[in-house]
C-alpha positions as CSV (number, residue, x, y, z in Angstrom):
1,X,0.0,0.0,0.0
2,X,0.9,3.6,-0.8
3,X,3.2,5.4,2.5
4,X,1.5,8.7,1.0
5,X,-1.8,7.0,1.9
6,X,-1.1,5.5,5.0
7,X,0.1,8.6,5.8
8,X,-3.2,10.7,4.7
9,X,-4.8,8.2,7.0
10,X,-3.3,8.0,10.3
11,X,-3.9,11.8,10.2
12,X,-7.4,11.3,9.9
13,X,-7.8,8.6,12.6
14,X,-9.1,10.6,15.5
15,X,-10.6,13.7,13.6
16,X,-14.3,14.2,15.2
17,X,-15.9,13.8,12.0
18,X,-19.2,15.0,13.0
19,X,-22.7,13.5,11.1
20,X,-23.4,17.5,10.2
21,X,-20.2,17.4,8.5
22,X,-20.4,14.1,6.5
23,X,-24.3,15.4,5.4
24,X,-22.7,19.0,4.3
25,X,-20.1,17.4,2.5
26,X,-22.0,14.9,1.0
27,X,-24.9,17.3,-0.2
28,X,-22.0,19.4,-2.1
29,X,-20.0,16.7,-3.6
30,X,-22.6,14.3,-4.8
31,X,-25.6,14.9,-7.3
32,X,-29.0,13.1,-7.7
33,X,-27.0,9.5,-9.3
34,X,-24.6,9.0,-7.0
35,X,-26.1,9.9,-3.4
36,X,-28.2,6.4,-2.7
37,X,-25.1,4.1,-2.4
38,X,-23.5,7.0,0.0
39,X,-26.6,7.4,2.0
40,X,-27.4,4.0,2.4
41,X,-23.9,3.2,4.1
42,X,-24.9,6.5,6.2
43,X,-28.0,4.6,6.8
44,X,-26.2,1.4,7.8
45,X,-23.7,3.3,10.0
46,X,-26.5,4.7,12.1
47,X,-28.9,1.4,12.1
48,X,-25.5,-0.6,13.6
49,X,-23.4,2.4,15.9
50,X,-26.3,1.2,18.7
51,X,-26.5,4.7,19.5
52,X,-28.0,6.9,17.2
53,X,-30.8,9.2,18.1
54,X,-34.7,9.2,16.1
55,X,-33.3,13.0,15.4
56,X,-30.0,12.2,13.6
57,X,-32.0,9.6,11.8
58,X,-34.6,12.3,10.5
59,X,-31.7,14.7,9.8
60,X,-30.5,12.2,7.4
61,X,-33.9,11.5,5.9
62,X,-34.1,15.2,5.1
63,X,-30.6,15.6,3.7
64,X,-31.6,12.6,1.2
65,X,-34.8,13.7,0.7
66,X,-32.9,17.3,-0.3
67,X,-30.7,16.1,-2.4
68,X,-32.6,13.5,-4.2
69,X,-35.5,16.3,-5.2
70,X,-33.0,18.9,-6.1
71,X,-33.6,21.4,-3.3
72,X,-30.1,21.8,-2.4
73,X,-30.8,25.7,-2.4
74,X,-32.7,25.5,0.6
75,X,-30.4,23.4,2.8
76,X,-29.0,25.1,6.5
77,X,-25.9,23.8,8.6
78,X,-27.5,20.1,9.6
79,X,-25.6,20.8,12.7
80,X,-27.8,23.7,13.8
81,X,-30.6,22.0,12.2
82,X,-29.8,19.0,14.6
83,X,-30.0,21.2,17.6
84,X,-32.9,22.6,17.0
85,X,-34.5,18.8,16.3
86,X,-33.0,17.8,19.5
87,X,-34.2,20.5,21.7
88,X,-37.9,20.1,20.7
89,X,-37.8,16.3,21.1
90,X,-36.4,16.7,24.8
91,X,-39.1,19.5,25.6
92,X,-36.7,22.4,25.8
93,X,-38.9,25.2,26.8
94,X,-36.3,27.9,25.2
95,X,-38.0,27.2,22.0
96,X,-35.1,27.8,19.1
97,X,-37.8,28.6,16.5
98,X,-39.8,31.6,17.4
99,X,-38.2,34.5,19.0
100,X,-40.5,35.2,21.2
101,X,-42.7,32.2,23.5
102,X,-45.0,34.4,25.6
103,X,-48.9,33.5,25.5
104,X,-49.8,36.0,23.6
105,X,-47.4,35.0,20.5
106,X,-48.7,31.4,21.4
107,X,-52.5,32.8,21.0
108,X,-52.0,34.4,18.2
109,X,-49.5,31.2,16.4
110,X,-52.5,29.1,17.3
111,X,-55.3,31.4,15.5
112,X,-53.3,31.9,12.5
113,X,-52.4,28.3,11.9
114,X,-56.0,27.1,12.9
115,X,-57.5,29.4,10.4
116,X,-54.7,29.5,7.6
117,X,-53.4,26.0,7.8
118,X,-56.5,24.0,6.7
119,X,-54.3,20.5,6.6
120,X,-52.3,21.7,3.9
121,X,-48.0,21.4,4.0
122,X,-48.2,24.4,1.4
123,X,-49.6,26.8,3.6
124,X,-48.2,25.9,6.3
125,X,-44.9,26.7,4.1
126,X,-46.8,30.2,3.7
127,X,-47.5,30.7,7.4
128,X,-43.9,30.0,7.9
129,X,-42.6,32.5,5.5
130,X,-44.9,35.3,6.6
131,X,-44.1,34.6,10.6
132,X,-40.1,34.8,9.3
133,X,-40.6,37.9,7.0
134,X,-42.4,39.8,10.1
135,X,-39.6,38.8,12.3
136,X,-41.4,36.2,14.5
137,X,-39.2,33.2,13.9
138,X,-35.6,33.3,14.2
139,X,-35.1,31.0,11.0
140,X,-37.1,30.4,7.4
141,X,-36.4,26.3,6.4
142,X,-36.6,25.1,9.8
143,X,-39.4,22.8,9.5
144,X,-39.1,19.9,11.5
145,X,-38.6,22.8,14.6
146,X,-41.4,24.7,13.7
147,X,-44.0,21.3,13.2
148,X,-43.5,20.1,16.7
149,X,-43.3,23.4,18.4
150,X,-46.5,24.2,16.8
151,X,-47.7,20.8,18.0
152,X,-46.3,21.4,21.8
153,X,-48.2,24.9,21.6
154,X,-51.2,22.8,20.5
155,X,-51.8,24.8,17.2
156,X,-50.9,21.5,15.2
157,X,-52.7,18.1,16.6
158,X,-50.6,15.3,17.2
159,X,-48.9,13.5,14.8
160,X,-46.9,10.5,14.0
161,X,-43.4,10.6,12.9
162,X,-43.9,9.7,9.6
163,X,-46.8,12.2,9.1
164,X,-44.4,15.0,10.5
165,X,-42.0,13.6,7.8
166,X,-44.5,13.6,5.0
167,X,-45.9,17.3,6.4
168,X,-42.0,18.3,6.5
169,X,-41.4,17.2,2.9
170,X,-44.0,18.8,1.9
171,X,-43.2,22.5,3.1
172,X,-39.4,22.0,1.9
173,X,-41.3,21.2,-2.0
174,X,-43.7,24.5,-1.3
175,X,-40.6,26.9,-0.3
176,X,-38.6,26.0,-3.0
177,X,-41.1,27.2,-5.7
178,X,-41.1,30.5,-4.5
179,X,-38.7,33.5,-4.0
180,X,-35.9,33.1,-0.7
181,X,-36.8,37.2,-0.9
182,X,-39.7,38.6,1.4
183,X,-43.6,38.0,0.0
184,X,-44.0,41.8,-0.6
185,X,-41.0,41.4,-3.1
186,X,-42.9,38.8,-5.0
187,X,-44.1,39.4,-8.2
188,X,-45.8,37.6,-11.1
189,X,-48.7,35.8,-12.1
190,X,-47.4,32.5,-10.4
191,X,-47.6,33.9,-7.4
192,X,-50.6,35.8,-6.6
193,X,-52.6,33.8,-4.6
194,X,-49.1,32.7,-2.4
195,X,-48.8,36.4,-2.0
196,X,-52.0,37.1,-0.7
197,X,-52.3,34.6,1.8
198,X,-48.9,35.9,3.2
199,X,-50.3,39.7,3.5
200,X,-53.3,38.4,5.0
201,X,-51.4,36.6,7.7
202,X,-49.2,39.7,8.1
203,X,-52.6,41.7,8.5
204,X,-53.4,38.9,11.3
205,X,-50.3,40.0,12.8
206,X,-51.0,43.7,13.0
207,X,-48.9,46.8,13.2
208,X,-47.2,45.4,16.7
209,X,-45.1,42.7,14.5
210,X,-44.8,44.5,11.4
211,X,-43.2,43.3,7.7
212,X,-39.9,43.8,8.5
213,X,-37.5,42.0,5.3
214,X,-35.0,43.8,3.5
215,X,-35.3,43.7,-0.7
216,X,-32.4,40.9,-1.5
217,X,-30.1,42.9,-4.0
């Protein structure tokens, strides 16, 4: 065997390779053909460590899921994605998605989503946008977060893993066919109606927690 490649891998023997970074990598150097042999060894690696969380499990679900449907453009750092996973499944009441938690954010989170929601993944990808562009949450893209927060608050009845998978899928499909800019920057016949359900949830909102994105230049 090549000393140049022996070399190359004693350095690498006890680097931390976290999962975040395998799944970043992995998203940039591998396309739609060749990520299902890599991500079923990822697959493999978590079903036989003994110790892998539900969480890292549905962080790699998404990355795959991501990848395989071309929505690379709406990828975060899986790391912080992770966290914020984590910290909903272990009740963490310093909620990472909304910036603020009091009961009258909760009050009015639950009215919106009741009325707006209506069991549909693409407006709940619309509620999500217009509570980001008015400042409300502290991330656009975090799904998963969002879904189970809005289930703990109880604007969201419970549901089962796989239909907070299918519900997660479902918003990541809906924000990647419209602009990453704020809704009053969207223009164009294809999205009207998207447009209008986002200013009527910012109306909902009121002047207290007003529209508050910058135009993307």
């Amino acid at each position: 065997m090549n000393n140049k490649f022996l070399l190359f891998c004693k350095k690498h023997w006890n680097r931390p390779f976290t999962l975040g970074m395998i799944l970043e990598y992995s998203l940039k150097h591998t396309n739609q053909t060749t990520a299902p042999p890599i991500f079923s060894m990822i697959n493999w690696v978590l079903l036989h460590m003994g110790d892998s969380t539900p969480a890292e499990q549905e962080v790699v679900d998404h990355a795959e899921y991501v990848l395989l449907n071309n929505l690379i453009g709406n990828i975060r750092f899986f790391e912080d994605l992770m966290d914020e996973i984590q910290s909903e499944s272990t009740g963490d009441d310093k909620c990472r998605c909304f910036r603020f938690a009091s009961d009258f954010i909760k009050e009015m989170v639950h009215r919106i989503v009741r009325k707006y929601y209506q069991g549909s993944a693409a407006n709940l990808a619309l509620i999500e946008i217009a509570f980001f562009d008015h400042n409300i949450l502290k991330k656009r893209n975090a799904h998963t977060g969002l879904i189970n927060t809005l289930i703990k608050w109880g604007a969201l009845d419970k549901l089962s893993d796989k239909e907070i998978k299918r519900l997660m899928n479902g918003m990541a499909t809906k924000m990647h066919s419209v602009p990453s800019d704020g809704y009053m920057d969207w223009n164009g016949s294809d999205y009207v109606n998207d447009k209008k359900t986002c200013l009527d949830i910012g109306k909902e909102l009121g002047s207290t927690m007003p529209y508050c994105r910058k135009k993307e230049v």
